[in-house]
C-alpha positions in Angstrom: 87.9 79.8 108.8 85.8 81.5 106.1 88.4 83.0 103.5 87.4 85.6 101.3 88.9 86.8 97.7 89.9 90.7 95.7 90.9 91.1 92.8 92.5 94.2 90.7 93.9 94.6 87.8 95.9 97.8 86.1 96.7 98.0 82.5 100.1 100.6 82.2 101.1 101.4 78.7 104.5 100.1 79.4 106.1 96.5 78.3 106.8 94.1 81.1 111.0 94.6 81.4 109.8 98.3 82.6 107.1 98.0 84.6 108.5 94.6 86.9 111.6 96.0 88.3 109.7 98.4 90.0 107.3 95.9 91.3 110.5 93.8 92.1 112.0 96.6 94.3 110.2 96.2 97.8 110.9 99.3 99.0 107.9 100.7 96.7 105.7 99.1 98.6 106.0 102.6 100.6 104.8 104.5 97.1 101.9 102.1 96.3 100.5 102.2 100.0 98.0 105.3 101.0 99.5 107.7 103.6 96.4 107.1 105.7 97.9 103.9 106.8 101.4 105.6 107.6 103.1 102.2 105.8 106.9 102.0 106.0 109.1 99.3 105.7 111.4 98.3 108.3 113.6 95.7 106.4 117.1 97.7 105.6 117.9 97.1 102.4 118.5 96.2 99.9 115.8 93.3 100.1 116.7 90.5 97.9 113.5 89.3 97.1 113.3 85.3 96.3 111.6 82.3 97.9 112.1 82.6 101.7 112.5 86.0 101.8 111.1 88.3 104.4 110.0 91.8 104.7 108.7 93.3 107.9 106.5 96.7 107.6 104.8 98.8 110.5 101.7 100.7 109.9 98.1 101.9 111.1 95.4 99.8 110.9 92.1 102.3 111.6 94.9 104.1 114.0 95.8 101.0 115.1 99.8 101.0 115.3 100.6 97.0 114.0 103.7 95.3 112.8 103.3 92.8 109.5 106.0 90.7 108.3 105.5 89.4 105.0 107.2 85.9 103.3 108.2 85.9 99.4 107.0 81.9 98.7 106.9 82.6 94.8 109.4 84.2 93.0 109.0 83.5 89.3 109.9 87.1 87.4 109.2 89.1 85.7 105.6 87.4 85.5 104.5 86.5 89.1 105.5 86.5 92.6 103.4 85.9 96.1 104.0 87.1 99.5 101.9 85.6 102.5 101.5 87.4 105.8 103.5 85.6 108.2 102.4 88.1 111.1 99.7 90.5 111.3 96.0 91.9 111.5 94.2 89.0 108.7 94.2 85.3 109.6 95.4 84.8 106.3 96.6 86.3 103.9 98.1 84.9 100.6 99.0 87.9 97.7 99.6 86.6 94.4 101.0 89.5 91.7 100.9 88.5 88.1 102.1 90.4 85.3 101.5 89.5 81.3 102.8 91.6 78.3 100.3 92.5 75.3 101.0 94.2 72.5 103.9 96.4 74.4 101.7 97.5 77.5 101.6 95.2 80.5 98.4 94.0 82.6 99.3 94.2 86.7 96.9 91.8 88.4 96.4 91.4 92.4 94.6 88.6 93.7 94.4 88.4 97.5 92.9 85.5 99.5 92.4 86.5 103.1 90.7 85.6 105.8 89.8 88.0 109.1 89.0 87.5 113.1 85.2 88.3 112.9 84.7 86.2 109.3 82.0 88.0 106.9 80.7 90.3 109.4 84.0 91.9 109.7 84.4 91.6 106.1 81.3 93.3 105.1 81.3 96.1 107.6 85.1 97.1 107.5 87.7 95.1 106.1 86.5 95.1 101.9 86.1 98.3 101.8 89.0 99.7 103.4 90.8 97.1 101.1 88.9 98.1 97.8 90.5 102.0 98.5 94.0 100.3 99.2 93.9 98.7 95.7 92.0 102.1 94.0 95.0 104.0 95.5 97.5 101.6 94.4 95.8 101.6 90.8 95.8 105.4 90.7 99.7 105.3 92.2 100.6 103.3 89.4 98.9 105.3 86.5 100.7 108.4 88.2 104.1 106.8 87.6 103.5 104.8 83.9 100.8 106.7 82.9 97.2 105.6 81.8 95.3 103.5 79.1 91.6 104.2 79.5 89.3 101.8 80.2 91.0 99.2 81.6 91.7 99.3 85.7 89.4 97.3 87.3 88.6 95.3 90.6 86.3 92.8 91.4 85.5 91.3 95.0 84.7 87.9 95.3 
């Protein structure tokens, strides 16, 4: 199975004890996702997030109605935590969110290792770029809610 990596990264003016509870609260998940993918979150809550937890979500995949149920592995707040797909459309898919303070504004960083039924082709033609305008929608979400420092929201595909 040929795995492939994304990466993005947000800069919000913000110190760290302001910015992670929001990340920490998994209900958001339904702010940070585009509307073209009609996300929600079917966990009640609230959803104690820790090691072992699980969320389950519904959305729409290229109008493709699937369910996705996510597993918290890492918990280690406020600087990192990882979900991995425990059901859904990618044949893996492991989500590690870190979070560093400097100098009173905090860097957001995703880094997603995934792999898809139809390897690179897939990947090429559909699946990294629909992802790519996931993570630019979740950057501009973000810089919406905390506000902006210029320059410094980036992504990188790997």
């Amino acid at each position: 199975m040929r795995t492939f990596e994304l990466h993005s990264s947000v800069t919000l003016p913000q110190p760290l004890d302001e910015v992670f509870p929001f990340f920490a609260d998994a209900r958001n998940l339904e702010r940070l996702t585009p509307p073209w993918l009609r996300f929600a979150v079917l966990t009640p809550g609230p959803i104690e997030m820790r090691p072992g937890a699980t969320i389950d979500y519904r959305l729409r995949l290229r109008g493709v109605p699937l369910r996705w149920r996510s597993e918290i592995t890492v918990w280690e707040p406020p600087v990192r935590f990882v979900d991995e797909q425990r059901r859904g459309p990618y044949q893996l898919w492991i989500h590690e969110h870190r979070f560093e303070e400097v100098e009173g504004r905090t860097l957001a960083h995703d880094h997603v290792r995934y792999a898809v039924p139809g390897g690179w082709i897939a990947d090429r033609l559909l699946v990294r770029r629909d992802l790519q305008r996931v993570f630019a929608y979740r950057r501009n979400v973000l810089q919406d809610l905390f506000g902006t420092v210029p320059d410094t929201a980036a992504w990188t595909a790997g």
